[in-house]
SERO-4910 file (N, C-alpha, C, O; in steps of 0.05 Angstrom, whole numbers):
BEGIN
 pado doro    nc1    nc2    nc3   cac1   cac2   cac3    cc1    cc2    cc3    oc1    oc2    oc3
  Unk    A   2390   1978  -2119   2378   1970  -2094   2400   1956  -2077   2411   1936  -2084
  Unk    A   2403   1968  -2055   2431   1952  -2030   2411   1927  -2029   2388   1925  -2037
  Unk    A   2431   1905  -2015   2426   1874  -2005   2442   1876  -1981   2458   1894  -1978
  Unk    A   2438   1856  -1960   2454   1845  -1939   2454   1823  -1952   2442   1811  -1971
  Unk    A   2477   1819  -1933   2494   1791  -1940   2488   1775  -1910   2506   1774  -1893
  Unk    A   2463   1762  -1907   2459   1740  -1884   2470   1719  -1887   2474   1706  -1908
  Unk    A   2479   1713  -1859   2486   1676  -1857   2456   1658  -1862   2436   1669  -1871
  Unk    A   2456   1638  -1858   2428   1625  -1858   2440   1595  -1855   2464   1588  -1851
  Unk    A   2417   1578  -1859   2416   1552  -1849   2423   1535  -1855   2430   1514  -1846
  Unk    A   2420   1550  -1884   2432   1528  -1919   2456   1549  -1934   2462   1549  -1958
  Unk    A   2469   1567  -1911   2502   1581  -1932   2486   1613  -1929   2463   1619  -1921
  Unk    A   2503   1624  -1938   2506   1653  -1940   2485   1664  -1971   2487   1652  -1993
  Unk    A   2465   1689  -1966   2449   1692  -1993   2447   1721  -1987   2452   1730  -1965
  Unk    A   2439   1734  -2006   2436   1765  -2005   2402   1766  -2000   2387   1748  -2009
  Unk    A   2394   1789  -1986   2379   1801  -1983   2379   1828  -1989   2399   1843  -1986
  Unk    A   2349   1837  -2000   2343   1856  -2012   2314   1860  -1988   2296   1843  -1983
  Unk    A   2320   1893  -1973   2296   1902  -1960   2271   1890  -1971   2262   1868  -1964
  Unk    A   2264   1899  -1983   2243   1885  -1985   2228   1847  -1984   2206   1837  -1991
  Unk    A   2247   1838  -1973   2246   1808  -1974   2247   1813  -1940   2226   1801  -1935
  Unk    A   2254   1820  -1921   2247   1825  -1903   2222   1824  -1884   2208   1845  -1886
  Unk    A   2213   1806  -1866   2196   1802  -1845   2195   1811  -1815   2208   1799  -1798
  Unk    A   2183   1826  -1809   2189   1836  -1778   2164   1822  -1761   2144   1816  -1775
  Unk    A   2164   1817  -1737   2144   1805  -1721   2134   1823  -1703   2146   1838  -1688
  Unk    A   2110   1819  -1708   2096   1837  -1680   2087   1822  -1659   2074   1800  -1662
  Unk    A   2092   1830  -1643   2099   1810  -1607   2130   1800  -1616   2150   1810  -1625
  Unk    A   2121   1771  -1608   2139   1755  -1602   2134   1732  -1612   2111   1724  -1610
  Unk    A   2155   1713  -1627   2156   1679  -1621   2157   1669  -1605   2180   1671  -1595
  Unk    A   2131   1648  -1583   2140   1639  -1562   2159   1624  -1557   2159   1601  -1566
  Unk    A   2183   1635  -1541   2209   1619  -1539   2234   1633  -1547   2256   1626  -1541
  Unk    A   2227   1655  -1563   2236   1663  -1582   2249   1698  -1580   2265   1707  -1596
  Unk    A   2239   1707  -1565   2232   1742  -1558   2256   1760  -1564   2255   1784  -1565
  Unk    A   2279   1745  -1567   2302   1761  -1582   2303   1759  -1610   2318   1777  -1620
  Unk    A   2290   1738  -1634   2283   1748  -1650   2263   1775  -1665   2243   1785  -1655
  Unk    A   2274   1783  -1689   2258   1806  -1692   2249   1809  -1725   2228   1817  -1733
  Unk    A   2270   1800  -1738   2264   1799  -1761   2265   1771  -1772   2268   1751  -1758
  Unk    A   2261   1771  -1805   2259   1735  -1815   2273   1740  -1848   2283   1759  -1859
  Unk    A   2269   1720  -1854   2270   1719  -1891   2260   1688  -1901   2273   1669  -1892
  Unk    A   2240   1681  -1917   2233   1662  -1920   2254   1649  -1938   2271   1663  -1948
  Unk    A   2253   1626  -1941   2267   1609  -1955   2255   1596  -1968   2232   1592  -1963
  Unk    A   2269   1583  -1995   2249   1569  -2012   2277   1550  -2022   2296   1556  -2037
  Unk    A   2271   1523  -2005   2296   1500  -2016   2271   1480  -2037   2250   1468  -2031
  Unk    A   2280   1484  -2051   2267   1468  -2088   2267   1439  -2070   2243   1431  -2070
  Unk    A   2283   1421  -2055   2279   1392  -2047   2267   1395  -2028   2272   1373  -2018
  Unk    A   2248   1407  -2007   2244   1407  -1987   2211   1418  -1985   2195   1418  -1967
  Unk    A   2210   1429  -2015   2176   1430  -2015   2153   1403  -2005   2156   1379  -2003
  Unk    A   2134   1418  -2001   2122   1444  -1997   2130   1460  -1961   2116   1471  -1944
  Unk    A   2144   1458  -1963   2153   1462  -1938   2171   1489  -1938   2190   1486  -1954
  Unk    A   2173   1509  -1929   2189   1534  -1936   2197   1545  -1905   2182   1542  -1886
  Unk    A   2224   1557  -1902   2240   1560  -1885   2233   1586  -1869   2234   1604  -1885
  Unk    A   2227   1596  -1844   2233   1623  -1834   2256   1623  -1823   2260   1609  -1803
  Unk    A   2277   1641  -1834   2303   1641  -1819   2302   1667  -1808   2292   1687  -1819
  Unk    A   2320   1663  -1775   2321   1692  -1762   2346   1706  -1774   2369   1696  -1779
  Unk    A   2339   1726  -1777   2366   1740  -1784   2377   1752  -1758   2395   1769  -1763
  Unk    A   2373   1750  -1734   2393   1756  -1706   2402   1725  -1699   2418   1718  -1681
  Unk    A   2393   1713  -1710   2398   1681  -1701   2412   1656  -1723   2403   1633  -1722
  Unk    A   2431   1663  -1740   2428   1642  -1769   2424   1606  -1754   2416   1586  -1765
  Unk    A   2431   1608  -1732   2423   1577  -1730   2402   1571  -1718   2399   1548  -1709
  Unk    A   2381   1591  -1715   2349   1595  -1719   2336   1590  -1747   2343   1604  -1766
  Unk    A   2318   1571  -1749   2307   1570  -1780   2292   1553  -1767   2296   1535  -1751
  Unk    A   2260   1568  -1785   2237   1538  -1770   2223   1532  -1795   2218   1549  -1813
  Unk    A   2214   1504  -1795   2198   1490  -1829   2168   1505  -1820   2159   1505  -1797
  Unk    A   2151   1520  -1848   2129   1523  -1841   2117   1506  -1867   2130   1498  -1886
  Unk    A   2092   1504  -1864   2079   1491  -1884   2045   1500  -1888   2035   1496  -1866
  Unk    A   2028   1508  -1904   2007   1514  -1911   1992   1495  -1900   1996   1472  -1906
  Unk    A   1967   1503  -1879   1954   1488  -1860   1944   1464  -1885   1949   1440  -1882
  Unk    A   1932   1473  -1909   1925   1453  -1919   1937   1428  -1931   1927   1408  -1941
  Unk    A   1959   1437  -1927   1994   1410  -1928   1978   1385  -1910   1973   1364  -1922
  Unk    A   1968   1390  -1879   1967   1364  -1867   1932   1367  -1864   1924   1358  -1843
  Unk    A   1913   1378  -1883   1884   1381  -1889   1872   1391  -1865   1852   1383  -1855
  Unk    A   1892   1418  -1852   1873   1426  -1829   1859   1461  -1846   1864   1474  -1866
  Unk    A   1841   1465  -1824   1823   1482  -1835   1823   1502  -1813   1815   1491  -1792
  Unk    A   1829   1528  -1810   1828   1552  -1784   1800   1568  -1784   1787   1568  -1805
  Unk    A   1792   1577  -1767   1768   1602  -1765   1777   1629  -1782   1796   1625  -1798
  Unk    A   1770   1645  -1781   1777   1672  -1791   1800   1684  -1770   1800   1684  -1746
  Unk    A   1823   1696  -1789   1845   1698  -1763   1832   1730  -1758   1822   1746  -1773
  Unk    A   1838   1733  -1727   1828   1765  -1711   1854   1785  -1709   1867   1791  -1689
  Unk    A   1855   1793  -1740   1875   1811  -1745   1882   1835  -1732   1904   1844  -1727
  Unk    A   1854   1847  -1723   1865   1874  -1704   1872   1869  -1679   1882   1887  -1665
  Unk    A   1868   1839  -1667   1876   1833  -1642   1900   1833  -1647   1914   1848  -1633
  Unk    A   1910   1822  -1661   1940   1802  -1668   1961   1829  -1679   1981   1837  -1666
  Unk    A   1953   1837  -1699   1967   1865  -1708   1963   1896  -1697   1975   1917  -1701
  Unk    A   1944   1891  -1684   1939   1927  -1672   1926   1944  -1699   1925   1969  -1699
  Unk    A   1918   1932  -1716   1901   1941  -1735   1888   1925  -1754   1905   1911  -1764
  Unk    A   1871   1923  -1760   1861   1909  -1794   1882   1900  -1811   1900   1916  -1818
  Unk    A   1883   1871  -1822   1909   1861  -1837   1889   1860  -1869   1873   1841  -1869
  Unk    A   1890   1874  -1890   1876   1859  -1907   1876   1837  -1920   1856   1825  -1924
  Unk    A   1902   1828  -1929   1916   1810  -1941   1931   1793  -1923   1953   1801  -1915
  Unk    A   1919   1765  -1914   1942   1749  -1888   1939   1726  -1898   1922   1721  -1915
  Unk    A   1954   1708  -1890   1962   1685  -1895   1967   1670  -1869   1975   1682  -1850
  Unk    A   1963   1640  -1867   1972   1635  -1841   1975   1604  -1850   1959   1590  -1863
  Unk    A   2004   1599  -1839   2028   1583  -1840   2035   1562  -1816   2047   1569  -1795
  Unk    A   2028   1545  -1819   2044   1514  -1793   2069   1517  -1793   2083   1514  -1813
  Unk    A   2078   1524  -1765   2107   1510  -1756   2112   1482  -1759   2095   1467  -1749
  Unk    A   2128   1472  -1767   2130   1445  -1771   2153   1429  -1758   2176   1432  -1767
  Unk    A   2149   1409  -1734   2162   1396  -1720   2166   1377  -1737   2148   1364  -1747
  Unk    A   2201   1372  -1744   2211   1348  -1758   2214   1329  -1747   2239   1328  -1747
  Unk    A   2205   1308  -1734   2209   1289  -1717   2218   1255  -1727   2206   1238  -1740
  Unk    A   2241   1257  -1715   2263   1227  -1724   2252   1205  -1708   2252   1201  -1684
  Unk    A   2237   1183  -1736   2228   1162  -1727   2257   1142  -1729   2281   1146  -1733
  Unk    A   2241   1120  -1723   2263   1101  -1726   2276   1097  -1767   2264   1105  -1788
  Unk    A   2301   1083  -1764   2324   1086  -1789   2321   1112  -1802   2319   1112  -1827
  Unk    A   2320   1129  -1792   2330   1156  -1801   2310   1176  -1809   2314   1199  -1816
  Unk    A   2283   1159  -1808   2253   1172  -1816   2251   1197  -1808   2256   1198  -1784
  Unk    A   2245   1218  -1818   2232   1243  -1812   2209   1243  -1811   2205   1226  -1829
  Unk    A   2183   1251  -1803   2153   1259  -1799   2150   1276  -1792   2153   1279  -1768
  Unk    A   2143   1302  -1810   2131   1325  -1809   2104   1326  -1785   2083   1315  -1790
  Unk    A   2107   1337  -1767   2092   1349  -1749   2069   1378  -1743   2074   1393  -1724
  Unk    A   2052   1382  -1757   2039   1414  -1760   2041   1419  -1727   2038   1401  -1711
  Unk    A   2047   1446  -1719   2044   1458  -1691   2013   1470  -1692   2009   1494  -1696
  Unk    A   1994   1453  -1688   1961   1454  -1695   1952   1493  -1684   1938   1511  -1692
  Unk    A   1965   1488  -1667   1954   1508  -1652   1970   1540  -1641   1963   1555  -1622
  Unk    A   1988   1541  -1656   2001   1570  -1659   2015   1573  -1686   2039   1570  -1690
  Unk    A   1998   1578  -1702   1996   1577  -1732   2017   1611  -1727   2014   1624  -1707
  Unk    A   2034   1619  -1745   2036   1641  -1754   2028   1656  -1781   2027   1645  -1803
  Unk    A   2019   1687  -1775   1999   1694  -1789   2017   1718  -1801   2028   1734  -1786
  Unk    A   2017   1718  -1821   2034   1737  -1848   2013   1764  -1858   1992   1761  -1871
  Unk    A   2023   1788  -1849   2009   1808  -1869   2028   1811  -1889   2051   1819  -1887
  Unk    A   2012   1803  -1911   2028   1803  -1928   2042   1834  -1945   2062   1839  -1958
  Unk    A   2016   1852  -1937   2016   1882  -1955   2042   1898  -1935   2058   1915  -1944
  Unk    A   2041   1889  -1911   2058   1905  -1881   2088   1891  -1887   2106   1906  -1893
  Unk    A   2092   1865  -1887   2124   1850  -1887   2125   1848  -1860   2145   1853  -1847
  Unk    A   2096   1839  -1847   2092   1832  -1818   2086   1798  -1807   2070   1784  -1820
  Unk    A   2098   1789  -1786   2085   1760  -1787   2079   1763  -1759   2090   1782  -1748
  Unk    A   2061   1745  -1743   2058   1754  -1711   2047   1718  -1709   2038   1707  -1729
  Unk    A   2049   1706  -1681   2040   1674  -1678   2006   1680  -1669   2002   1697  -1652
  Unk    A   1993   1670  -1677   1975   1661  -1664   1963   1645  -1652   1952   1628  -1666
  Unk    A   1959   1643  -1621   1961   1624  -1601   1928   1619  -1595   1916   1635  -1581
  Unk    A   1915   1594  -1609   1900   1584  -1599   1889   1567  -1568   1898   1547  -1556
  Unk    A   1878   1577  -1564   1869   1566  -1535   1842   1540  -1533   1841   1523  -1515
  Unk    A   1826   1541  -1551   1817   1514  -1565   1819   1504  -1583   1815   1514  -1605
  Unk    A   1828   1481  -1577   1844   1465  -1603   1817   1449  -1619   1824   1435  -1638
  Unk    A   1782   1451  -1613   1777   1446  -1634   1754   1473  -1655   1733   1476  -1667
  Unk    A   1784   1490  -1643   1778   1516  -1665   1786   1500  -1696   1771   1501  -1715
  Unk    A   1808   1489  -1696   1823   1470  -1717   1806   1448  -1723   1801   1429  -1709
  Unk    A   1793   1454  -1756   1787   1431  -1760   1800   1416  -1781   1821   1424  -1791
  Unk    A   1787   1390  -1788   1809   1375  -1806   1781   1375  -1837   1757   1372  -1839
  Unk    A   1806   1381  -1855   1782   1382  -1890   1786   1360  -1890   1807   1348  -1884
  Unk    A   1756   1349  -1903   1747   1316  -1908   1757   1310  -1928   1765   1287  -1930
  Unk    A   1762   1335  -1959   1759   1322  -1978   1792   1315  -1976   1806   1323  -1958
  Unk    A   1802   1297  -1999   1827   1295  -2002   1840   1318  -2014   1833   1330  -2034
  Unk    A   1855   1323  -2001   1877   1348  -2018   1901   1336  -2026   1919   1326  -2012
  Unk    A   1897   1339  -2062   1913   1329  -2063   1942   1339  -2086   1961   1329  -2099
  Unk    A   1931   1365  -2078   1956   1384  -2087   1944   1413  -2074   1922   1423  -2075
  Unk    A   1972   1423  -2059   1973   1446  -2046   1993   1468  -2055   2017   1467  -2055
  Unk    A   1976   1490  -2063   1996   1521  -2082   2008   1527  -2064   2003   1527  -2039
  Unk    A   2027   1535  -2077   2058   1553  -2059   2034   1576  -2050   2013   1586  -2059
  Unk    A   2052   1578  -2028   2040   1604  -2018   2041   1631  -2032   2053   1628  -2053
  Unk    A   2035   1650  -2030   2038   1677  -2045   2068   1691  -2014   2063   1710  -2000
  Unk    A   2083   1683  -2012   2102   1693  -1994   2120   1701  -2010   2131   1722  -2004
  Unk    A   2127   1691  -2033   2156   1702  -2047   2178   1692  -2029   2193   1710  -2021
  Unk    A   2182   1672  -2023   2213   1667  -2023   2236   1669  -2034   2240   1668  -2059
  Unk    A   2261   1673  -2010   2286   1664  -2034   2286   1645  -2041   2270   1629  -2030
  Unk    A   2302   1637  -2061   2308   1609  -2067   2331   1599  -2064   2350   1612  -2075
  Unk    A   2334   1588  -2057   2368   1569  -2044   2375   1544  -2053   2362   1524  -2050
  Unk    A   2398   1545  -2064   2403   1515  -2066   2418   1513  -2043   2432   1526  -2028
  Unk    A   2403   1475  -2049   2423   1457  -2012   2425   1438  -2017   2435   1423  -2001
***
């Protein structure tokens, strides 16, 4: 099986086609990206990387809505994909935001979740227009499963 040899965020790693992500539409902000590769840095869980591969100093933190206990509607796959997704997943962008002495605070982007077919090697954003489509789970969560994405794994 061939590999590419991508730059990325955290050093240079091989890719194998099939680890490959293509987007349908666009990332808002984003519209010269086209493809991705997830990342999986072991210190930085639960939190996992989308890196662009037209962009290596593109890479955004996503995290499993139920990371910060939010809860989505049913995602509207044939709107979003142009057909029925059977198998999807949907993932928080995550704004790292520098408090004071050097603090980081993870930020969920509540409301343009991206949504993964997982059977296709498709991801597309989905842009909410009411934000209390998003609700928040009461109970405590207090452990959240890796996603079923298959990442690489990287050391950093």
């Amino acid at each position: 099986m061939t590999t590419q040899r991508i730059e990325t965020a955290f050093g240079p790693i091989e890719v194998r086609p099939g680890q490959l992500w293509s987007i349908a539409g666009s990332l808002a902000g984003f519209p010269e990206l086209r493809h991705f590769v997830l990342l999986d840095v072991a210190c930085h869980r639960p939190l996992v990387w989308l890196q662009a591969i037209e962009d290596p100093s593109v890479c955004f933190a996503l995290a499993a809505p139920a990371t910060f206990s939010l809860a989505y509607p049913p995602v509207p796959t044939e709107a979003l994909f142009g057909t029925p997704a059977a198998e999807t997943l949907l993932m928080l962008m995550v704004i790292l935001e520098r408090q004071g002495q050097g603090r980081i605070v993870p930020q969920p982007h509540r409301l343009a979740p991206l949504c993964f077919d997982l059977r296709r090697k498709r991801l597309t954003q989905w842009i909410l227009a009411n934000p209390r489509a998003v609700t928040t789970i009461t109970f405590p969560v207090t452990q959240v499963p890796a996603p079923p994405l298959e990442p690489i794994a990287v050391n950093a």
